[in-house]
N, CA, C and O atoms as CSV, one atom per row, in Angstrom:
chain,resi,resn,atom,element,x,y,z
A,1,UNK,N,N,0.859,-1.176,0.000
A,1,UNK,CA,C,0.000,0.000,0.000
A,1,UNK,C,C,0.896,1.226,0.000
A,1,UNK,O,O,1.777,1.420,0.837
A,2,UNK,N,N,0.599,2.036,-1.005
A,2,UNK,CA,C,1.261,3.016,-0.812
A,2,UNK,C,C,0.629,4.364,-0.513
A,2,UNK,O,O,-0.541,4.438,-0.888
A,3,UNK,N,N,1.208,5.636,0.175
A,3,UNK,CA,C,0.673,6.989,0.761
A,3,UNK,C,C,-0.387,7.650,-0.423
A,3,UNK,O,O,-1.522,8.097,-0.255
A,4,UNK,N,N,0.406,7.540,-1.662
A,4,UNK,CA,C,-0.438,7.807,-2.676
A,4,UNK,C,C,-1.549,7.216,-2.816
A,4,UNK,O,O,-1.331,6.072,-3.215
A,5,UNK,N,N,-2.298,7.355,-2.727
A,5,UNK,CA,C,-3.910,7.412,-2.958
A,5,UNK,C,C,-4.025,6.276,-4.590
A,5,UNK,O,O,-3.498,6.510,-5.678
A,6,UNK,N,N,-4.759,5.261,-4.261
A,6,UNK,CA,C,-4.896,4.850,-6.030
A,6,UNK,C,C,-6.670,4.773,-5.751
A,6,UNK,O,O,-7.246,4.987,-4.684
A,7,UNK,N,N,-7.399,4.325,-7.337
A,7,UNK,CA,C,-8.985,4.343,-6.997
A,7,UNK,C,C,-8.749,2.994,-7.253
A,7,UNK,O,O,-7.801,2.526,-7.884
A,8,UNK,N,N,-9.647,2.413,-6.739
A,8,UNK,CA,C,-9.879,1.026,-6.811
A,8,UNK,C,C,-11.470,0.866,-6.610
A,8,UNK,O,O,-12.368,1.707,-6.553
A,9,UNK,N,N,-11.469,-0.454,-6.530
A,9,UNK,CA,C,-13.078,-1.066,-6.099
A,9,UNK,C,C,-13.036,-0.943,-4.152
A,9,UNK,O,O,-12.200,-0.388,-3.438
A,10,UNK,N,N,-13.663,-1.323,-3.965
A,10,UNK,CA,C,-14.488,-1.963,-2.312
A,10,UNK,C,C,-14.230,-2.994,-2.409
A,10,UNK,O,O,-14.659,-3.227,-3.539
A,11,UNK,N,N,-13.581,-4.395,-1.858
A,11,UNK,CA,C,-13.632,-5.588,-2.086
A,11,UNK,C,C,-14.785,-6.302,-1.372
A,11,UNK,O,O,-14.937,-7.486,-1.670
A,12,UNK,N,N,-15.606,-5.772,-0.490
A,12,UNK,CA,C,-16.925,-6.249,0.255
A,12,UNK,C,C,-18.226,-5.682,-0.765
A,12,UNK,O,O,-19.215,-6.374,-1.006
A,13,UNK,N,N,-18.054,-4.557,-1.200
A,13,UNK,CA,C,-19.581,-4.356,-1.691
A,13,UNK,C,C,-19.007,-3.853,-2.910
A,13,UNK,O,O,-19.998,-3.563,-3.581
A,14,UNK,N,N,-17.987,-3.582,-3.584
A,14,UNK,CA,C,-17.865,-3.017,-4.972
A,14,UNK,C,C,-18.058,-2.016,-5.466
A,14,UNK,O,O,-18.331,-1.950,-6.665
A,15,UNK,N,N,-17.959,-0.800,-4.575
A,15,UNK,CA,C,-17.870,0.476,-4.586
A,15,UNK,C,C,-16.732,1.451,-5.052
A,15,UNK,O,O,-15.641,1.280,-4.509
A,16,UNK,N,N,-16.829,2.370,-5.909
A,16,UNK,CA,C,-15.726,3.298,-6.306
A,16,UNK,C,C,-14.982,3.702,-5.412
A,16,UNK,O,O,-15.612,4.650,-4.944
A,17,UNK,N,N,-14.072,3.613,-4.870
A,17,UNK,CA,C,-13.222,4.319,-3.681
A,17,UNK,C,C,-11.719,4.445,-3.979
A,17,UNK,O,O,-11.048,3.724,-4.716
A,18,UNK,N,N,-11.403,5.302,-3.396
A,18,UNK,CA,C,-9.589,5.375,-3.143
A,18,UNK,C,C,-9.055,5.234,-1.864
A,18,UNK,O,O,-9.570,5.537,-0.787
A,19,UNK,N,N,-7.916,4.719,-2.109
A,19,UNK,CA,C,-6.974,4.394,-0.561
A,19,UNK,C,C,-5.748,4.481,-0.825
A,19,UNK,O,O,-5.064,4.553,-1.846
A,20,UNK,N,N,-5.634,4.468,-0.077
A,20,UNK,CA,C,-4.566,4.994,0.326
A,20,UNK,C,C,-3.577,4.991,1.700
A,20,UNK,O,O,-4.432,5.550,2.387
A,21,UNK,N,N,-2.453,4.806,2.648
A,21,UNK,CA,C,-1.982,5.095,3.824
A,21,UNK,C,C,-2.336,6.558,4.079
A,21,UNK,O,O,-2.150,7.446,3.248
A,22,UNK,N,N,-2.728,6.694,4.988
A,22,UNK,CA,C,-2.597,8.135,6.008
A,22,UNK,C,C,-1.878,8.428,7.180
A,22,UNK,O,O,-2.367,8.683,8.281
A,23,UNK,N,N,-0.548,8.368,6.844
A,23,UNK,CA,C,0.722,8.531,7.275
A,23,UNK,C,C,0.634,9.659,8.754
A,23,UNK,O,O,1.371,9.649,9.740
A,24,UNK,N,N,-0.777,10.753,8.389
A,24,UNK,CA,C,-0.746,11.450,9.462
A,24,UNK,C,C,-1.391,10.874,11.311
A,24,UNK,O,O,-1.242,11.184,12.493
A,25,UNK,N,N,-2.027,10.027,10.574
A,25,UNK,CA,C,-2.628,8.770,11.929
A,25,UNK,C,C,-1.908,7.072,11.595
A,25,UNK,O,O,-2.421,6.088,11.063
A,26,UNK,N,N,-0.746,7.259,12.083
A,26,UNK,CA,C,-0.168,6.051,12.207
A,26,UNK,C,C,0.111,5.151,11.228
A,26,UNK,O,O,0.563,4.013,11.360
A,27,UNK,N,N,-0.262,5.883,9.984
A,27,UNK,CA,C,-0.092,4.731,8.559
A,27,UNK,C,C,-1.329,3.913,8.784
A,27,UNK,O,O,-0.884,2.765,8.804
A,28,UNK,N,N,-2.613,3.842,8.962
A,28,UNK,CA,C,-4.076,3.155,8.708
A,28,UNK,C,C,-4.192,3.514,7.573
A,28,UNK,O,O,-3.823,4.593,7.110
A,29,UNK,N,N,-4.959,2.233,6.767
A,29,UNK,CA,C,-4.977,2.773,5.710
A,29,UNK,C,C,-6.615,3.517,5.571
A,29,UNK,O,O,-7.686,3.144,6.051
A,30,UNK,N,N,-6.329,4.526,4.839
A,30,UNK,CA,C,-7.691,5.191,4.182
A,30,UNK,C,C,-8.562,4.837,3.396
A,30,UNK,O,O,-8.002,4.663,2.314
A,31,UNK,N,N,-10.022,4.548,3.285
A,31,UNK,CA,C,-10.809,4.422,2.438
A,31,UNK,C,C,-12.106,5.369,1.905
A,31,UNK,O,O,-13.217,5.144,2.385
A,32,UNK,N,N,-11.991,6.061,1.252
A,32,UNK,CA,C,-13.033,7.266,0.869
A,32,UNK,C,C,-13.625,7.056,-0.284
A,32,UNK,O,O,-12.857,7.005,-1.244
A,33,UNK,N,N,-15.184,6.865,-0.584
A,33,UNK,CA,C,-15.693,7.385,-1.768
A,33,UNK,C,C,-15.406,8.599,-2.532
A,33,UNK,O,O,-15.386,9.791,-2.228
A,34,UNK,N,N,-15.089,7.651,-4.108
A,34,UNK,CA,C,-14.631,8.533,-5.171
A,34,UNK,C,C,-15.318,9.595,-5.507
A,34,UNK,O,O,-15.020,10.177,-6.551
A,35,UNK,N,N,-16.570,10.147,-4.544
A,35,UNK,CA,C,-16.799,11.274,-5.072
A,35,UNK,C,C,-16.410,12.430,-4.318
A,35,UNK,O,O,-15.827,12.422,-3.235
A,36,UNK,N,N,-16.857,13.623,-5.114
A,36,UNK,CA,C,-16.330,14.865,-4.189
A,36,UNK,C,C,-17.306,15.151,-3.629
A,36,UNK,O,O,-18.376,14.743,-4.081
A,37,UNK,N,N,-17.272,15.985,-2.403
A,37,UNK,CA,C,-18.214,16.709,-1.513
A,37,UNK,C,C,-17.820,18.041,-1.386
A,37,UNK,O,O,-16.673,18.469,-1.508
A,38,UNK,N,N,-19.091,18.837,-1.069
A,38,UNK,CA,C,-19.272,19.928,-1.166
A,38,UNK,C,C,-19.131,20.220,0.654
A,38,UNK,O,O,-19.389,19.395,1.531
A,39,UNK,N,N,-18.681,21.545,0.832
A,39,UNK,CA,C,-18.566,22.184,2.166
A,39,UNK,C,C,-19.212,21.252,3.124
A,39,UNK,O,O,-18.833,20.413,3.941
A,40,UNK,N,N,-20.684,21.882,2.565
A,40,UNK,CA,C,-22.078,21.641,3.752
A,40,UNK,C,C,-21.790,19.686,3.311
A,40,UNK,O,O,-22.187,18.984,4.241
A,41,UNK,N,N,-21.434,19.188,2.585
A,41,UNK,CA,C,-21.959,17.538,2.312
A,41,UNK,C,C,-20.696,17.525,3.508
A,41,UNK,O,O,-20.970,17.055,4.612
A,42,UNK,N,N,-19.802,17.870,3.334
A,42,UNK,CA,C,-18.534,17.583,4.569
A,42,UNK,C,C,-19.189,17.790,6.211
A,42,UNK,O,O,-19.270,17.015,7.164
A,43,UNK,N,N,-19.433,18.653,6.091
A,43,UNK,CA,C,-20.013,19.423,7.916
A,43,UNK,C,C,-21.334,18.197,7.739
A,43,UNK,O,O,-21.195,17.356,8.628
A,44,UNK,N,N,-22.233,17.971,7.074
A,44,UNK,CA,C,-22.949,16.882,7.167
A,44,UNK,C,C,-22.775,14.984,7.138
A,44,UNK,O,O,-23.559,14.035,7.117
A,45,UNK,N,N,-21.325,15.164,7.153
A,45,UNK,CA,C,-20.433,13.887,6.961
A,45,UNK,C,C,-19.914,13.799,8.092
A,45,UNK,O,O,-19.708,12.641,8.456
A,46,UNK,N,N,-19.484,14.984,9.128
A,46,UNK,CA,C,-19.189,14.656,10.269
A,46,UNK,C,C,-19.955,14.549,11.255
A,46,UNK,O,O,-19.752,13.894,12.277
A,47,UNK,N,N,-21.301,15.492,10.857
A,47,UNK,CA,C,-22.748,15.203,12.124
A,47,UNK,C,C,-22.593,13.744,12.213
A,47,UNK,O,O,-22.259,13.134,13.228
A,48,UNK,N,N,-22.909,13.154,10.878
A,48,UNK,CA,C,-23.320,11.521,10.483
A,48,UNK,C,C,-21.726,10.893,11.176
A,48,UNK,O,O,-21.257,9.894,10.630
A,49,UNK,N,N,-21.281,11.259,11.870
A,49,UNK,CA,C,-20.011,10.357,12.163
A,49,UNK,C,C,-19.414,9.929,11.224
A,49,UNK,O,O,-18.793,8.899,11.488
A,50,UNK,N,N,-19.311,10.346,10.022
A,50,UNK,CA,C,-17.668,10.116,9.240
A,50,UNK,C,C,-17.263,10.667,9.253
A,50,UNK,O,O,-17.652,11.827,9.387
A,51,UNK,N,N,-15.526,10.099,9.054
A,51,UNK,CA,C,-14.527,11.317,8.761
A,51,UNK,C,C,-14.051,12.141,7.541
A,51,UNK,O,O,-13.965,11.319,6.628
A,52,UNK,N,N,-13.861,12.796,7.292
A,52,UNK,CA,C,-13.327,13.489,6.195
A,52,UNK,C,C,-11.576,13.483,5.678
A,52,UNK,O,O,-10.575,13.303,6.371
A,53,UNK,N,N,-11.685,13.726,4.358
A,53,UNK,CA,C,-10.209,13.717,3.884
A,53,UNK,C,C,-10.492,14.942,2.999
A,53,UNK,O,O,-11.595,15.334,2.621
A,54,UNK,N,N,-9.024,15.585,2.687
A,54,UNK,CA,C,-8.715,16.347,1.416
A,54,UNK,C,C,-7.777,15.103,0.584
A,54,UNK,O,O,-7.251,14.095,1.055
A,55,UNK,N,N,-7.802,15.548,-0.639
A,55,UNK,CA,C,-6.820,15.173,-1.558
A,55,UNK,C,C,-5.688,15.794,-1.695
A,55,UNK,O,O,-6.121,16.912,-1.415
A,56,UNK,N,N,-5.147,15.879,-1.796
A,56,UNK,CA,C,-3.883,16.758,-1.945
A,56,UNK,C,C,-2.597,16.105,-2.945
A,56,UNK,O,O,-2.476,14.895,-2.758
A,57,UNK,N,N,-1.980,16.466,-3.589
A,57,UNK,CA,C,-0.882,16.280,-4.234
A,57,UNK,C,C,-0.764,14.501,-4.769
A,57,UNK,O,O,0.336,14.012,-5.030
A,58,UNK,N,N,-1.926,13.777,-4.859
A,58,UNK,CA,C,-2.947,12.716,-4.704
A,58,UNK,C,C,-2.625,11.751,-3.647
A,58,UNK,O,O,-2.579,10.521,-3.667
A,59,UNK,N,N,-2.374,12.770,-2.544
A,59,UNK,CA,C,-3.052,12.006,-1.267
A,59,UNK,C,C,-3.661,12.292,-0.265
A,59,UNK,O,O,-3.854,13.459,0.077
A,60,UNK,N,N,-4.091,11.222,0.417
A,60,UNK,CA,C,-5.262,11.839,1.561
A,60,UNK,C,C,-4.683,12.225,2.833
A,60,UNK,O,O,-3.900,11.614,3.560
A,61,UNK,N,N,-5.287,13.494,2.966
A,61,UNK,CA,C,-4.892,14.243,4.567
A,61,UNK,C,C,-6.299,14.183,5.673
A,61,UNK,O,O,-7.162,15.061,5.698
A,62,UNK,N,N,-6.297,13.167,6.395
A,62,UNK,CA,C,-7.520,13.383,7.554
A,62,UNK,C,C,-8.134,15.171,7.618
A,62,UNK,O,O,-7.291,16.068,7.669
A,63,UNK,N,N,-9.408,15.458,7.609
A,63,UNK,CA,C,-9.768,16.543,7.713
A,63,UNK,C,C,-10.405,16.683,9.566
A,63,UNK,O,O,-11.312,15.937,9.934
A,64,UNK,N,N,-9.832,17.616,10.443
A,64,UNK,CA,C,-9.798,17.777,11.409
A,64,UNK,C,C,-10.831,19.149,11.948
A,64,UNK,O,O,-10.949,20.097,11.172
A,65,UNK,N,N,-11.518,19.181,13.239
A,65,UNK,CA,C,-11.888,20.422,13.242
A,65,UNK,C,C,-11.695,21.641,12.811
A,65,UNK,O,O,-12.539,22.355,12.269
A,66,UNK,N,N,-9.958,22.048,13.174
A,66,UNK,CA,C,-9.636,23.295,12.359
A,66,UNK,C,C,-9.377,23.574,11.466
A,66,UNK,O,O,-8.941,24.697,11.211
A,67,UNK,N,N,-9.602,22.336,10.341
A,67,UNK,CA,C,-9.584,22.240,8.944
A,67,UNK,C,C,-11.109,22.499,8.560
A,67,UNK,O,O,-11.204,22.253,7.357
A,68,UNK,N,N,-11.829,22.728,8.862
A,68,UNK,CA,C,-13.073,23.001,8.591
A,68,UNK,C,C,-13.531,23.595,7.831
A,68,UNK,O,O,-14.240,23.259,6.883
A,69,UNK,N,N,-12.969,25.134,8.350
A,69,UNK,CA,C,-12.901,26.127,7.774
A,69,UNK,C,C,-12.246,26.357,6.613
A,69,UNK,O,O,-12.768,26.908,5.644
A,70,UNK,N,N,-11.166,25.978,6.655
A,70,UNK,CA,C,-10.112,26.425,5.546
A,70,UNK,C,C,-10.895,25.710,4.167
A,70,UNK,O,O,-11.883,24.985,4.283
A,71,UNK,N,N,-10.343,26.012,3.031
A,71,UNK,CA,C,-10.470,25.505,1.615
A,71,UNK,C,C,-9.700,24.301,1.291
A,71,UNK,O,O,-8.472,24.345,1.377
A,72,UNK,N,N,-10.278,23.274,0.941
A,72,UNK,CA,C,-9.969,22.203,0.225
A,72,UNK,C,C,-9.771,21.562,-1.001
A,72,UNK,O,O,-10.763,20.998,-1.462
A,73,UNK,N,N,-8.795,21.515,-1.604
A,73,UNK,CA,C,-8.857,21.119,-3.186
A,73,UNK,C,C,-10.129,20.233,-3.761
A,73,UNK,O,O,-10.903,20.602,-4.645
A,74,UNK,N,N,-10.157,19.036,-3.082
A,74,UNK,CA,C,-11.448,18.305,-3.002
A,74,UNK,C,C,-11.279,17.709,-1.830
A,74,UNK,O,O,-10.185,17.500,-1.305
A,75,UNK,N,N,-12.667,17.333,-1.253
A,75,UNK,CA,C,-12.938,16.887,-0.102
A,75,UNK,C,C,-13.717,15.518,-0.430
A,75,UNK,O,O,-14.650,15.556,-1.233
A,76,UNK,N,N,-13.250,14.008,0.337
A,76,UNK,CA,C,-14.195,12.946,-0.052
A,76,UNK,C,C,-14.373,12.482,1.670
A,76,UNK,O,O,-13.708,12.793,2.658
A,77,UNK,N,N,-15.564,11.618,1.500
A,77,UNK,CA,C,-15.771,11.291,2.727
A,77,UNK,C,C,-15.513,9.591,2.874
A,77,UNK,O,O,-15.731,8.783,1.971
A,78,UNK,N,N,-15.037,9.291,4.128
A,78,UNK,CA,C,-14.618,7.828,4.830
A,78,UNK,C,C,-15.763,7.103,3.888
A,78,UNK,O,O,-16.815,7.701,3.658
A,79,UNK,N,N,-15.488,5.678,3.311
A,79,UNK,CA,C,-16.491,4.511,3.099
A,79,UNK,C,C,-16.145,4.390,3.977
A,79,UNK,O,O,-15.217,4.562,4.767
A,80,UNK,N,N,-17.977,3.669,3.615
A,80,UNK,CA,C,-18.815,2.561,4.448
A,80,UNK,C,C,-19.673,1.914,3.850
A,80,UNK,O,O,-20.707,2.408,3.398
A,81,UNK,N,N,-19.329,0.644,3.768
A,81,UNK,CA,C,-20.013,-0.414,2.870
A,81,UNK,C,C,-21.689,-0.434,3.054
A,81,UNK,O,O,-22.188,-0.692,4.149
A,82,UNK,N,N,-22.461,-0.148,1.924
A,82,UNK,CA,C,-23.830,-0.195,1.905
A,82,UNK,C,C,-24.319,1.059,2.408
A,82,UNK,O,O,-25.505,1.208,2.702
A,83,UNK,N,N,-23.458,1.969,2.521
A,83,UNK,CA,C,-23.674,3.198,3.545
A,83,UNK,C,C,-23.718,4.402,2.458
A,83,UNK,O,O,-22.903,5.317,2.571
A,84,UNK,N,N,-24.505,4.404,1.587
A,84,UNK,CA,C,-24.436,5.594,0.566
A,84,UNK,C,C,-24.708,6.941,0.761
A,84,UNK,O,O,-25.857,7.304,1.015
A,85,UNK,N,N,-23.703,7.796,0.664
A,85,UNK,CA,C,-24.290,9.124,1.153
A,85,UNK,C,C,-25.069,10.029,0.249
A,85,UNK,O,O,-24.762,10.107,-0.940
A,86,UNK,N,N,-25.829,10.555,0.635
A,86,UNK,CA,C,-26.988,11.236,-0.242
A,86,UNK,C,C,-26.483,12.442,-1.118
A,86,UNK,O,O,-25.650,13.303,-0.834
A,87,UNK,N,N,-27.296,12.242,-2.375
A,87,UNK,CA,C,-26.616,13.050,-3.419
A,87,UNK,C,C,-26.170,14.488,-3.348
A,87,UNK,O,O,-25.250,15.141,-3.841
A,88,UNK,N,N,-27.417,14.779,-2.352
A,88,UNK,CA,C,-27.280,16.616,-2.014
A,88,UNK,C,C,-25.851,16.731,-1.414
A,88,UNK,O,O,-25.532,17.906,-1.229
A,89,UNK,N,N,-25.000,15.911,-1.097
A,89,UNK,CA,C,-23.990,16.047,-0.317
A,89,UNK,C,C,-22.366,16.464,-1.531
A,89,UNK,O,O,-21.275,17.012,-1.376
A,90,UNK,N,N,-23.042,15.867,-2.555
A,90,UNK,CA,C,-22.072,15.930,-3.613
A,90,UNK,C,C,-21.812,17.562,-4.622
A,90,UNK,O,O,-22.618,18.420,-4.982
A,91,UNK,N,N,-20.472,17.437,-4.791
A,91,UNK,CA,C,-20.058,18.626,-5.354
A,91,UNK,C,C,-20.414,19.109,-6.892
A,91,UNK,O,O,-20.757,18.016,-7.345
A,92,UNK,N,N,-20.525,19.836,-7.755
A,92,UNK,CA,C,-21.019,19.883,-9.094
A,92,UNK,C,C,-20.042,19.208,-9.920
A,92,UNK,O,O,-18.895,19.487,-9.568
A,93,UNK,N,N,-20.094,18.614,-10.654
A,93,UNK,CA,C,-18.714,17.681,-11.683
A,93,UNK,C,C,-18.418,19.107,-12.169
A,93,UNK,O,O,-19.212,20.041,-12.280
A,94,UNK,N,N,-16.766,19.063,-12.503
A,94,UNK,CA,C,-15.611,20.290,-12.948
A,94,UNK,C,C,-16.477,20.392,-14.121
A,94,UNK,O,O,-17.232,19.487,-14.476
A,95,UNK,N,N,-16.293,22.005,-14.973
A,95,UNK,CA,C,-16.824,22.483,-15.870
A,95,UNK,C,C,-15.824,21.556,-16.953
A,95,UNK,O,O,-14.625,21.295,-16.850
A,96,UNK,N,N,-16.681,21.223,-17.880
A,96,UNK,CA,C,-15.222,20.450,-19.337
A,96,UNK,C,C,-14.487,21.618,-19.817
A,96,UNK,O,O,-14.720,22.787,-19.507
A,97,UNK,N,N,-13.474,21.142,-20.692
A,97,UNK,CA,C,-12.622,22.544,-21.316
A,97,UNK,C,C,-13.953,22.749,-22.860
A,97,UNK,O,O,-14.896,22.022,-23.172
A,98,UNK,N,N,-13.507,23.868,-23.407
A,98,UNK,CA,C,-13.859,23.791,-24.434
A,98,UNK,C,C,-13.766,23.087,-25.382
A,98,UNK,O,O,-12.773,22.361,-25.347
A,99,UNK,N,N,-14.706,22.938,-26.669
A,99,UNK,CA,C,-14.054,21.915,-27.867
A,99,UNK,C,C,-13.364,22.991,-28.895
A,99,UNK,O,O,-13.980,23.931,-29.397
A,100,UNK,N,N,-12.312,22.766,-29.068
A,100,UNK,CA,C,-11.557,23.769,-30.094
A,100,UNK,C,C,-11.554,23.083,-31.479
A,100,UNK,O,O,-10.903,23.469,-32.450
A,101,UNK,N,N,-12.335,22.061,-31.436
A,101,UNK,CA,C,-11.940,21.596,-32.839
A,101,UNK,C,C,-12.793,22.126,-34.101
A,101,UNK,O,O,-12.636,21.863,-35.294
A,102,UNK,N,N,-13.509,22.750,-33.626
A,102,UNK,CA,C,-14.623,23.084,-34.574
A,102,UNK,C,C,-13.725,24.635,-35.249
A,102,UNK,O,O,-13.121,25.548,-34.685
A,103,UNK,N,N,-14.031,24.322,-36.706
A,103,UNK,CA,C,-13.484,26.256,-37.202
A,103,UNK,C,C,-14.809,27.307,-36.534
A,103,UNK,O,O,-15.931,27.281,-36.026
A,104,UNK,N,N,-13.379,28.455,-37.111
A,104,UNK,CA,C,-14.188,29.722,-36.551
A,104,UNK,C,C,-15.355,30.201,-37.002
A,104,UNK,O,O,-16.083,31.028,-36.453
A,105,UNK,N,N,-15.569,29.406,-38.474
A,105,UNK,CA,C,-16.675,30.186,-38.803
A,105,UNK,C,C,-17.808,29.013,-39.523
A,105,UNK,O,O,-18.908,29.386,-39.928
């Protein structure tokens, strides 16, 4: 296992997730659904007792109270098998680039 973050499956229920070591709590390894969350889906991820991660440099940093506040590149929340978190919680998918292939006129 390495610190870097890879996506893989769930091997219990077959879920999109990444893992990764989280070197900042003892080297456990991390497991978070591949999607992103939005602020409020995060602050509503910790009411619900999960924990939070950022991504970073593609790996996961535990998200802590006084990380709360601050800005996050993306934020995913702890799996939990069969435990789907509700869509409102999710972030808008990145805008695409443009298509340049088309001429100007």
């Amino acid at each position: 296992m390495s610190r870097v973050a890879s996506k893989g499956s769930c091997h219990k229920c077959g879920a999109n997730i990444r893992s990764g070591l989280d070197n900042d709590y003892i080297a456990m390894v991390a497991r978070v659904d591949d999607e992103v969350v939005t602020r409020q889906g995060e602050l509503l991820a910790v009411i619900n007792g999960r924990r939070t991660y950022s991504l970073e440099g593609g790996r996961l940093y535990r998200r802590e109270k006084h990380h709360y506040k601050k800005p996050a590149t993306a934020r995913y929340v702890e799996h939990r098998c069969w435990e789907p978190f509700p869509a409102s919680w999710l972030a808008p998918p990145p805008p695409r680039p443009a298509d340049h292939d088309d001429p100007p006129f």
